[in-house]
C-alpha positions in Angstrom: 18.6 -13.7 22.7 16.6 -16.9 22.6 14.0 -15.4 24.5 13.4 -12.8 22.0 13.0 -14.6 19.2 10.8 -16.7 21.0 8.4 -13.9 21.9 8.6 -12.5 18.3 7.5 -16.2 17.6 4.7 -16.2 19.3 3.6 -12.6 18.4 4.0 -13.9 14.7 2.0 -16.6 15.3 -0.7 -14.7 16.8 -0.6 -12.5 13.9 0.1 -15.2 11.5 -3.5 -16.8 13.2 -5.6 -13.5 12.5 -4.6 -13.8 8.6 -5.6 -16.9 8.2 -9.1 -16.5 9.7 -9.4 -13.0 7.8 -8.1 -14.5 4.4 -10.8 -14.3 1.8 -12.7 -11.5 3.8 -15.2 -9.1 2.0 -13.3 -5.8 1.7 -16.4 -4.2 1.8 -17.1 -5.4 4.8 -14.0 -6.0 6.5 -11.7 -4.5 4.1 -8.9 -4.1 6.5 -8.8 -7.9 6.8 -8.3 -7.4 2.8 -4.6 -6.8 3.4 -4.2 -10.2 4.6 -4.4 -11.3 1.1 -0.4 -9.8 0.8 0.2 -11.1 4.4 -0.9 -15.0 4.1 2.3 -15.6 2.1 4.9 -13.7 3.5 3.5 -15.5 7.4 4.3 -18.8 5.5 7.8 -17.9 4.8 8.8 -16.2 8.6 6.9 -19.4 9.4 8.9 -22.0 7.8 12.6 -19.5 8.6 11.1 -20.1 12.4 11.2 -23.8 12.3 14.6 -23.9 10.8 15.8 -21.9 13.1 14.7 -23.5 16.2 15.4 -27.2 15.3 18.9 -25.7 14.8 19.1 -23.9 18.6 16.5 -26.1 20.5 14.1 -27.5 18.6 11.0 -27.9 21.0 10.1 -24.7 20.1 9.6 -24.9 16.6 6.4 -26.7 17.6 3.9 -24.0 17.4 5.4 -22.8 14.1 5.4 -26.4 12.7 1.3 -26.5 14.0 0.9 -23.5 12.4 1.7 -24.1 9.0 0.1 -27.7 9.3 -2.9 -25.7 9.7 -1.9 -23.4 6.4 -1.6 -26.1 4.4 -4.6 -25.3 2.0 -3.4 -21.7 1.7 0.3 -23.1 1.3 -1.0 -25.2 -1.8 -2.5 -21.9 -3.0 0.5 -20.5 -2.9 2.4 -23.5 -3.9 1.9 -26.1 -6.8 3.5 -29.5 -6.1 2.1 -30.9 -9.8 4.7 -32.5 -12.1 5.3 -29.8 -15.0 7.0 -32.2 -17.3 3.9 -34.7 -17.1 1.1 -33.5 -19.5 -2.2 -34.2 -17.9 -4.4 -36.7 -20.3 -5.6 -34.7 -22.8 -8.4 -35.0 -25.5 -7.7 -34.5 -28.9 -10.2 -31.2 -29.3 -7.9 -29.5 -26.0 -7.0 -26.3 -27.3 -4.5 -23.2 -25.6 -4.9 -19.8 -24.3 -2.7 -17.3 -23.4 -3.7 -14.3 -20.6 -0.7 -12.1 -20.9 -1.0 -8.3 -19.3 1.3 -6.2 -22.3 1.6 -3.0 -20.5 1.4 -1.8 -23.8 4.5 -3.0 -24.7 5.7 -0.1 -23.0 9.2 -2.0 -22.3 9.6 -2.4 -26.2 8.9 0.9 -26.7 11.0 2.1 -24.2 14.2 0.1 -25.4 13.9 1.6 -29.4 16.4 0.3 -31.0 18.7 -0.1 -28.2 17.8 -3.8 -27.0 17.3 -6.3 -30.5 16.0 -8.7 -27.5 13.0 -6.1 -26.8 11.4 -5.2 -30.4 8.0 -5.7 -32.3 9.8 -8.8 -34.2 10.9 -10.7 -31.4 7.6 -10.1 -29.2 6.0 -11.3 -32.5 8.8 -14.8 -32.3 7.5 -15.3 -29.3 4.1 -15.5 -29.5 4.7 -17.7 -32.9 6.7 -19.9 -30.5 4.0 -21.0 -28.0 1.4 -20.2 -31.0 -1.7 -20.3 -28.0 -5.2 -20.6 -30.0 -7.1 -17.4 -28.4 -5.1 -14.8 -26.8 -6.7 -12.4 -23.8 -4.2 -9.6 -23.6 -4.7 -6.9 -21.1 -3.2 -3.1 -21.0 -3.2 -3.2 -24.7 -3.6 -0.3 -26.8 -2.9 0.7 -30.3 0.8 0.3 -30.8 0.7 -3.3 -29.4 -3.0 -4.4 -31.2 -1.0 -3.1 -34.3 1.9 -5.1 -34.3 -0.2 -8.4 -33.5 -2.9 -7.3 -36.0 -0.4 -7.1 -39.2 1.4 -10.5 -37.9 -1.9 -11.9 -39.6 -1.7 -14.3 -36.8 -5.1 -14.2 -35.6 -8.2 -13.9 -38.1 -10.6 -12.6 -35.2 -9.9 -10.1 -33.2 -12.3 -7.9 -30.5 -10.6 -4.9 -29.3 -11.7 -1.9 -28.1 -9.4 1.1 -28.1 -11.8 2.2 -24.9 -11.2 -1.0 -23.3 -7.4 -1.8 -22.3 -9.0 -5.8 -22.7 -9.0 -7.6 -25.7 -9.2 -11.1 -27.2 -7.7 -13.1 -30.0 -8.7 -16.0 -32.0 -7.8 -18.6 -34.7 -10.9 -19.9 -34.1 -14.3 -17.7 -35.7 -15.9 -15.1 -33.2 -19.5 -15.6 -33.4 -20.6 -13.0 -30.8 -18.8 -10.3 -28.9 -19.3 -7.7 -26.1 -18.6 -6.0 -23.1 -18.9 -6.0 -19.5 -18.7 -2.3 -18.4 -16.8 -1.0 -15.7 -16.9 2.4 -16.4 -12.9 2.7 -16.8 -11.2 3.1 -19.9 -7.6 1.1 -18.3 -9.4 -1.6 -16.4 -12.0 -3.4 -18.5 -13.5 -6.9 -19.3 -14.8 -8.0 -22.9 -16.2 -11.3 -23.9 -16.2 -13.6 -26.8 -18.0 -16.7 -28.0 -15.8 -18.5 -30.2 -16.3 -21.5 -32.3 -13.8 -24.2 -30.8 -13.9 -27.1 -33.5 -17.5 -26.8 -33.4 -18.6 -25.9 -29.7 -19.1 -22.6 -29.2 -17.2 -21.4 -26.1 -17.7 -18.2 -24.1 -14.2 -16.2 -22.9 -13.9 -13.6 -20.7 -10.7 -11.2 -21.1 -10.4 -9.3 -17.8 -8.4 -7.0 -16.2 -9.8 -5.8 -12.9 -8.9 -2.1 -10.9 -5.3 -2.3 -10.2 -4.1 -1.2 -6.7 -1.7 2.2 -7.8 1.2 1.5 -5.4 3.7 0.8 -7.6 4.8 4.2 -8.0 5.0 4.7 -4.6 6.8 1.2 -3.5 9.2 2.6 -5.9 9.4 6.1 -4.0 9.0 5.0 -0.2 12.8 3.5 0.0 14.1 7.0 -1.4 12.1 8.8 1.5 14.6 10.1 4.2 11.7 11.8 6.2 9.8 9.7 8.5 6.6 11.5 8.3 6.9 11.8 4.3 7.3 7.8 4.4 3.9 7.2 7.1 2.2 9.9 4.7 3.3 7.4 1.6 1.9 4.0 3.4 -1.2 5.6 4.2 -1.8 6.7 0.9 -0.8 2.9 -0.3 -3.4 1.9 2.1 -6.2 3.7 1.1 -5.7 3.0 -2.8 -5.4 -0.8 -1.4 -8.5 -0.7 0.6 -10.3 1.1 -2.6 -9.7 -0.9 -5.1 -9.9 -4.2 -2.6 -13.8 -3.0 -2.8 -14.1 -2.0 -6.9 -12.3 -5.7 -7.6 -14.9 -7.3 -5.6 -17.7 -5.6 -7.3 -16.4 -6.3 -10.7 -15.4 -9.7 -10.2 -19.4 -10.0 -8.7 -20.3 -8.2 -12.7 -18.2 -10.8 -14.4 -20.0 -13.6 -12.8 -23.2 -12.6 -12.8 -22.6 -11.8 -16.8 -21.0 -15.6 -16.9 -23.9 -17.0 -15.3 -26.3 -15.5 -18.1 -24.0 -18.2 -20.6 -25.1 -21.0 -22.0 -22.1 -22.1 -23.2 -18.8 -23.3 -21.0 -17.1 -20.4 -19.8 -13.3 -19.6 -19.9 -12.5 -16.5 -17.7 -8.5 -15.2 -18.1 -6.8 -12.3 -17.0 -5.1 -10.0 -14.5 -7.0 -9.8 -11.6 -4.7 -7.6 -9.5 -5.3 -9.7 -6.3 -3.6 -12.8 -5.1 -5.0 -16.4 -4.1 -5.6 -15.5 -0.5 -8.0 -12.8 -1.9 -12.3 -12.6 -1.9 -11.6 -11.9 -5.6 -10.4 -15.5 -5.4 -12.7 -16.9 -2.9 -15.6 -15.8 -5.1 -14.2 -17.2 -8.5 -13.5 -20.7 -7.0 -16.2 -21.7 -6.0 -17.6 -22.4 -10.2 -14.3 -22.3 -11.6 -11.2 -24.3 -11.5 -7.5 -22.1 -11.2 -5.0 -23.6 -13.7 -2.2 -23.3 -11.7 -4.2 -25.4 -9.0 -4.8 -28.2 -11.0 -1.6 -28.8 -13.7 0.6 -26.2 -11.8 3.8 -26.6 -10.9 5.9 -24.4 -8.4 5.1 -21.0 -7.0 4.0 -19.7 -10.6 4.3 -15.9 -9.5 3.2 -13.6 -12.5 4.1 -10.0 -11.7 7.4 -8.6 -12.1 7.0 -5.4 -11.3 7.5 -3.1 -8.5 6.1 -5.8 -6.1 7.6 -8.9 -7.3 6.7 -12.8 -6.7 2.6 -11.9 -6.5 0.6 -14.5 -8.6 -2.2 -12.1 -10.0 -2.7 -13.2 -13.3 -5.1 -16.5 -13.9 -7.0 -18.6 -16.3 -10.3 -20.3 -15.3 -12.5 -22.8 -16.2 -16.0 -24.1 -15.3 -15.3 -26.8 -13.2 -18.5 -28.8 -14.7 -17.0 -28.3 -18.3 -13.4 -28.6 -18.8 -10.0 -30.3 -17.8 -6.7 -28.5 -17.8 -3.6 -30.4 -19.3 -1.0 -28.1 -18.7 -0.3 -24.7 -17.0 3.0 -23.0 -17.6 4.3 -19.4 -16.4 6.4 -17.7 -19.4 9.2 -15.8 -18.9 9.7 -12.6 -20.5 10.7 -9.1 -20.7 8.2 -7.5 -22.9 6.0 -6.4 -19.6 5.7 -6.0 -16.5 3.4 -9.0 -16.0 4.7 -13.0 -17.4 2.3 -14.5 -19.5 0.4 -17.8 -18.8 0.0 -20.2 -21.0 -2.8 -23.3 -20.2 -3.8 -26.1 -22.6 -7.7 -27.4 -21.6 -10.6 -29.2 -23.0 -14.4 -29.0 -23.0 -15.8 -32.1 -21.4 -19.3 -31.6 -23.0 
């Protein structure tokens, strides 16, 4: 017995290895490597059961697995926050808050009717009164939920498009306004300049081509047939691998649009792919991940069929702001928790 799980130690580390060195890969390129982006975490976990394990049976041989995740460490701190959430990072007086929160159209409220009181317009409504973020960048959104925050009068300034599922908005005045096109009605990205106690502040509302496996991580465990089930992954793989490529073309768009700014540049959405991504890679390297720097925890975001997944984030130019806080809401209005962040511009 001991020699098995020894082998499937060492053939877990050799796969463990691969990830790590294919982690941030170009789908377009490699886009097989791509998957690794799902794999990087759930290595660290097997990982970290491994060396448990063996200092409990015979504990020279949770060496390689202790190596291992020594070596992981910066992807295990971007999969992990180990900031102090009840400590508010020094903040200036013109800091302001934004909320990225994926809606799914409310679908969950509209779903319940009048069967849940603790899923209705009035209580979504309560809750976004309660955390009161200054510019909101909602994603999925569509007329029954722009409605309901519309009439709330709680924002001023709005820019939605009913052909865009992305949308921003704003107690502060929206000086300019447009769009980055995709081409797709569901998965879109729209920007605003906003007037932030006098600096004007370009945000980015984004919500990039989603993967379409839910449905069928939903169906696979009902699948008796073997072959219906391999038919099923390799669908899942192929919609993976596809949209892998369209996310790292769009995120390329939303940069190169960014880079065209003159003013400090606040990028927020769902992004549909996790830290260990290219998606990722390419964002970091001009922008700062608010979970990263006032984080706390493993601040997953999706609820859905694939639970645990951090795939929503807020940015910010790393040249032009400071975070204070970042905090992961807990809800049941959607499919996706909303973030909430609290930053300032340094200029």
């Amino acid at each position: 017995m001991i020699r098995f799980f020894f082998i499937l130690n060492l053939i877990c580390s050799l796969v463990f290895v691969i990830t790590l060195i294919a982690a941030g890969a170009d789908p377009s390129t490699y886009w097989l490597f791509s998957i690794s982006s799902l794999l990087v975490p759930i290595f660290i976990v097997i990982h970290i059961l491994f060396v448990v394990f063996w200092l409990l049976i015979k504990w020279r041989y949770a060496i390689s697995s202790i190596l291992l995740l020594m070596f992981a460490i910066p992807q295990l701190h971007l999969m992990v926050a180990f900031n102090d959430s009840s400590i508010e990072g020094k903040c200036s007086n013109s800091a302001f808050t934004v909320m990225s929160f994926n809606l799914y159209g409310l679908k969950n409220i509209k779903i319940a009717g009048d069967q849940n009181q603790a899923l209705s317009i009035p209580k979504f409504l309560s809750f976004i009164r309660q955390h009161n973020p200054d510019v909101l960048c909602v994603q999925e959104n569509n007329f029954y939920a722009d409605e309901a925050i519309t009439k709330s009068a709680l924002y001023p300034y709005t820019h939605f498009d009913i052909q865009h599922g992305a949308s921003i908005y704003s107690r502060y005045p929206i000086v300019d306004k447009g769009f980055v096109e995709f081409g797709r009605k569901t998965n879109s990205c729209l920007w605003a300049d906003i007037l932030v106690d006098g600096k004007k502040i370009r945000f980015y509302s984004v919500h990039l081509e989603s993967n379409r496996v839910s449905k069928d991580v939903e169906t696979i465990t009902d699948k008796e047939d073997d072959p219906e089930r391999l038919a099923i992954v390799r669908r899942m793989l192929r919609n993976y691998k596809n949209s892998s490529i369209i996310r790292a073309q769009q995120t390329k768009m939303i940069l190169d649009h960014a880079q065209t700014a003159k003013n400090p540049v606040v990028i927020a959405g769902d992004f549909n792919d996790t830290p260990f991504s290219y998606v990722y890679s390419l964002l970091s390297e001009k922008y700062k991940d608010s979970f990263q720097e006032r984080g706390s925890g493993f601040g997953s975001t999706f609820v859905g069929a694939l639970p645990g997944l951090r795939i929503d984030f807020v940015w910010g130019g790393k040249k032009h702001f400071e975070f204070c806080f970042h905090r992961v809401l807990s809800t049941s209005f959607s499919d996706h928790n909303p973030i909430l962040v609290k930053l300032y511009s340094r200029i």
